[in-house]
C-alpha positions as CSV (number, residue, x, y, z in Angstrom):
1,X,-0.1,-18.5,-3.9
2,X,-1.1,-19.2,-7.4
3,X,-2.9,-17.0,-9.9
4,X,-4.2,-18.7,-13.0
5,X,-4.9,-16.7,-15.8
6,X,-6.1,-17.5,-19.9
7,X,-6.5,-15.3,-23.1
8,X,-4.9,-12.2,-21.4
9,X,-4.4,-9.4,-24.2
10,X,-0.5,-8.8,-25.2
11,X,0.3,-5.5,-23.3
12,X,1.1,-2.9,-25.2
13,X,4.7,-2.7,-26.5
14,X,7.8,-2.0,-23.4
15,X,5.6,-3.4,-20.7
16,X,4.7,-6.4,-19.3
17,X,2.1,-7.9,-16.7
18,X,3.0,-8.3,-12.8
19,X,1.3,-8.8,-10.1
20,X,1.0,-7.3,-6.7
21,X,-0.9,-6.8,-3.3
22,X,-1.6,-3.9,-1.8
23,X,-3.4,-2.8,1.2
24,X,-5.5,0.2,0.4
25,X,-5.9,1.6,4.1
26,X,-2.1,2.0,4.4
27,X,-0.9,1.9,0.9
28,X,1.8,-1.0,1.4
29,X,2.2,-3.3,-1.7
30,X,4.2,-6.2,-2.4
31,X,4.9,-7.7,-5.9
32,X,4.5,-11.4,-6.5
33,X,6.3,-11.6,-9.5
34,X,5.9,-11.4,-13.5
35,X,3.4,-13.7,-15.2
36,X,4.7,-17.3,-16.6
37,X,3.7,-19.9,-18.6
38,X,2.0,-23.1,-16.8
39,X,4.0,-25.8,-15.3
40,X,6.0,-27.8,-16.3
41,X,7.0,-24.7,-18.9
42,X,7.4,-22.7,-16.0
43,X,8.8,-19.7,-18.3
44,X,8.8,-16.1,-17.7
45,X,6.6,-14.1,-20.7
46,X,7.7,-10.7,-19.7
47,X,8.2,-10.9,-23.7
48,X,4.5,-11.1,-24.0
49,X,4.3,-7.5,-25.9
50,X,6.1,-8.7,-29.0
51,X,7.6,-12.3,-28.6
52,X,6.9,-15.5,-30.3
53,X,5.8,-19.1,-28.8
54,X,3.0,-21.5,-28.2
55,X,1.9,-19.4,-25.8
56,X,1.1,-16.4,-27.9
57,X,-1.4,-15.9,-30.5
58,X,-1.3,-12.9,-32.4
59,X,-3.4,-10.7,-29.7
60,X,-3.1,-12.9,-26.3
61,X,-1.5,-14.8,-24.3
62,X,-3.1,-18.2,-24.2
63,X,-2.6,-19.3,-20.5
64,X,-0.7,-18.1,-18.2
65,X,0.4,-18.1,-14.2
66,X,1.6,-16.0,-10.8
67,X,3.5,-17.9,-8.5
68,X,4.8,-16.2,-5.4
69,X,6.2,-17.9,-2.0
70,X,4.4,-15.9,0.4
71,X,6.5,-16.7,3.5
72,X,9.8,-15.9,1.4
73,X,7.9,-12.4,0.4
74,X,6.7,-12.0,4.4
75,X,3.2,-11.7,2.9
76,X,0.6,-12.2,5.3
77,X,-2.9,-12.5,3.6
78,X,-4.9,-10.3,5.9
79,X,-2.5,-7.3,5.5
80,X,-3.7,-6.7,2.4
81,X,-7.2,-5.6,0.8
82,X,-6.6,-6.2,-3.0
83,X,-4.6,-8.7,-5.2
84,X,-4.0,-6.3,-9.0
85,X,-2.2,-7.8,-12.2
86,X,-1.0,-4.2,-13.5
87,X,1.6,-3.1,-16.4
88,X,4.8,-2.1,-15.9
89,X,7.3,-0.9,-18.1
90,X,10.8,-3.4,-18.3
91,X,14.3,-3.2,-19.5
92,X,15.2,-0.3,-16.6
93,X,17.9,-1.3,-14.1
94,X,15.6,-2.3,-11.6
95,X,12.3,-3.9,-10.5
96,X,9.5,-1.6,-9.6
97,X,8.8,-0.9,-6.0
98,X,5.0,0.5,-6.2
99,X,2.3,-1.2,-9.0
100,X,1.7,1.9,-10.4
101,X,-1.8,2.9,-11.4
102,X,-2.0,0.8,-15.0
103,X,-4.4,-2.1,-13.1
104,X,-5.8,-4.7,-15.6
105,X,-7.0,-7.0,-13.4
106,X,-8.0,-6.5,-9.7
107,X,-10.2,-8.4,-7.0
108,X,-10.6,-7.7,-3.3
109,X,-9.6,-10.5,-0.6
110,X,-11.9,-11.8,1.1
111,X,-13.3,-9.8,4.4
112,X,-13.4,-12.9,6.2
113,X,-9.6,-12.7,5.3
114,X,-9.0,-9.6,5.6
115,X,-10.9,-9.1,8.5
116,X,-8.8,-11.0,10.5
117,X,-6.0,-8.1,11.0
118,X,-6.1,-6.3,14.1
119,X,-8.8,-3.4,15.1
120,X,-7.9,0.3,14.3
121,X,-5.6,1.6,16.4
122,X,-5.7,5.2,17.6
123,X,-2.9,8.3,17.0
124,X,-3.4,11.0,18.9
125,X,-0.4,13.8,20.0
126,X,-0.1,17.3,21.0
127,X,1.3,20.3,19.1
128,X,3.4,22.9,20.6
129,X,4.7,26.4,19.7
130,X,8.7,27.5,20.4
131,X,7.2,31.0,19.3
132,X,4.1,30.9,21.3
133,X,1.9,31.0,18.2
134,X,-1.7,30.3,18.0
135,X,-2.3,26.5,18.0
136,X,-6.0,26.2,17.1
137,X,-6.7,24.5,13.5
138,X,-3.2,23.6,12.7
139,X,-3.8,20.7,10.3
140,X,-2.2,17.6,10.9
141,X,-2.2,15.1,8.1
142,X,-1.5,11.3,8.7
143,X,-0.6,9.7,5.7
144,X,0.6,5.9,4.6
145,X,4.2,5.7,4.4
146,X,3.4,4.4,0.5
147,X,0.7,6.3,-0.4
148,X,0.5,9.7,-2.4
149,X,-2.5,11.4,-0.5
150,X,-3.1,12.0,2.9
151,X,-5.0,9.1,4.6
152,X,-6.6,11.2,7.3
153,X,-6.8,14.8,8.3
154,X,-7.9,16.9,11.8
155,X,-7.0,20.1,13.3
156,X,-5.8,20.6,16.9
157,X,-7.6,22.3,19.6
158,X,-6.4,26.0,21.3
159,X,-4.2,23.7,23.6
160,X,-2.8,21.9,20.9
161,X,-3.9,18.3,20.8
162,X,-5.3,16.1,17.7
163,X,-6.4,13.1,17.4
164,X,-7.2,9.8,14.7
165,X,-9.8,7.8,16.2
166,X,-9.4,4.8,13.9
167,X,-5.9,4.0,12.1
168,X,-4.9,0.5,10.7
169,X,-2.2,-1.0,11.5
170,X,0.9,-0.1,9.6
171,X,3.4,3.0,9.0
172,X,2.5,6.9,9.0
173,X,4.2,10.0,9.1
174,X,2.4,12.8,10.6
175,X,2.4,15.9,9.4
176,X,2.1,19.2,11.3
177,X,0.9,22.5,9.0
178,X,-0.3,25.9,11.5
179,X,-3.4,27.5,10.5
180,X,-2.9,29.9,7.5
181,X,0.0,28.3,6.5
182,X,0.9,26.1,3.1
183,X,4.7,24.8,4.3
184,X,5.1,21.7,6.4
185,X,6.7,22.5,9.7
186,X,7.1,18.8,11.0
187,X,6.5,15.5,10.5
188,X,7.3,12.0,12.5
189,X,6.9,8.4,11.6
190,X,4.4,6.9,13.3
191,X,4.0,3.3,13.7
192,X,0.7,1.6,14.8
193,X,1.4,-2.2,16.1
194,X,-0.9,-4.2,17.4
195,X,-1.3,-6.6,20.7
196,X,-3.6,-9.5,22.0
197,X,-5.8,-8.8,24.2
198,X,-8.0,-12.2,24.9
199,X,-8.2,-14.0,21.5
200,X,-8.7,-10.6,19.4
201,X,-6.1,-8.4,18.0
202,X,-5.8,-4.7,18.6
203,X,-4.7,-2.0,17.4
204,X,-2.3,0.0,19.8
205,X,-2.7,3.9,20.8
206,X,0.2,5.7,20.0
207,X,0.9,9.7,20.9
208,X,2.8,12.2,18.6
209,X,4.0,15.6,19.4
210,X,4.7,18.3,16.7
211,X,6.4,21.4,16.8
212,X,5.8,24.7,15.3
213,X,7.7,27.5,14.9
């Protein structure tokens, strides 16, 4: 993949420009790399903030490109929902893992790209009791390994069981909260694969169980 880019404005002094995709309905994001100048230059301008070069006028950055092997990242298009060239700060020990909220620059992929991912899958699971406590309305909360929020949110029935009707495909952890109650008192990973079924790809149905005290 290639990302062009021309009169970017220098970023602001410590940081520099990356880019990334992330998938919004699971919170996974992969970074394609730092910006660099055009072939055949082919140089990284993480120095954009204060460096000199033909490439720099004294607000911008003339031209510029993102270049990332998707097959050596494992990228596959229609796992994501958004491409974003964000700031990051540099000069730590390490690359970033997550983009961050500093977005410059974002644009959707295509739904006839992104559309091509499996169907929603379905969690559902049962809560139980080692105390016999009252099961109705414990909350469960399914959340994106990656993302900060819960994703989705139901309450269990008098016998215990929940249910999401329509989960993409990805990584969760499930959290289990009893009625009345502020404290986590489990949680499990839950993975949602998918299969073929005909020509279309589907989501697959995967059951949970919880405890309580």
């Amino acid at each position: 993949m290639r990302l062009d880019f021309r009169n970017l404005i220098r970023p602001p002094a410590g940081f520099r420009y990356a880019c990334w995709m992330v998938d919004e309905r699971t919170g996974t994001a992969t970074r394609l790399g730092g910006i660099l100048s055009p072939v055949p230059d082919n140089q990284p301008l993480d120095d954009a903030d204060l460096g000199t070069g033909k490439w720099y006028n004294s607000v911008g950055i003339l031209e510029a490109q993102v270049r990332g092997d998707m097959k050596a990242l494992n990228i596959v298009p229609q796992d994501y929902t958004f491409i974003a060239l964000a700031l990051e700060p540099y000069g730590g020990s390490a690359v970033p893992t997550r983009p961050g909220l500093s977005y410059v620059l974002s644009a959707s992929i295509p739904n006839s790209v992104s559309s091509r991912s499996a169907t929603p899958g379905k969690v559902f699971g049962s809560v139980t009791s080692s105390s016999g406590k009252s099961l109705l309305n414990t909350t469960v909360y399914l959340q994106g390994i990656n993302m900060t929020v819960p994703g989705q949110v139901a309450s269990a029935t008098a016998t215990g069981s929940w249910q999401f009707r329509a989960v993409p495909t990805g990584v969760y952890k499930a959290y289990a909260i009893p009625f009345g109650d502020a404290t986590i008192r489990d949680s499990a990973t839950v993975t949602v694969g998918s299969r073929k079924v005909g020509t279309t790809l589907t989501g697959d149905s995967v059951f949970v169980s919880l405890r309580i005290p």
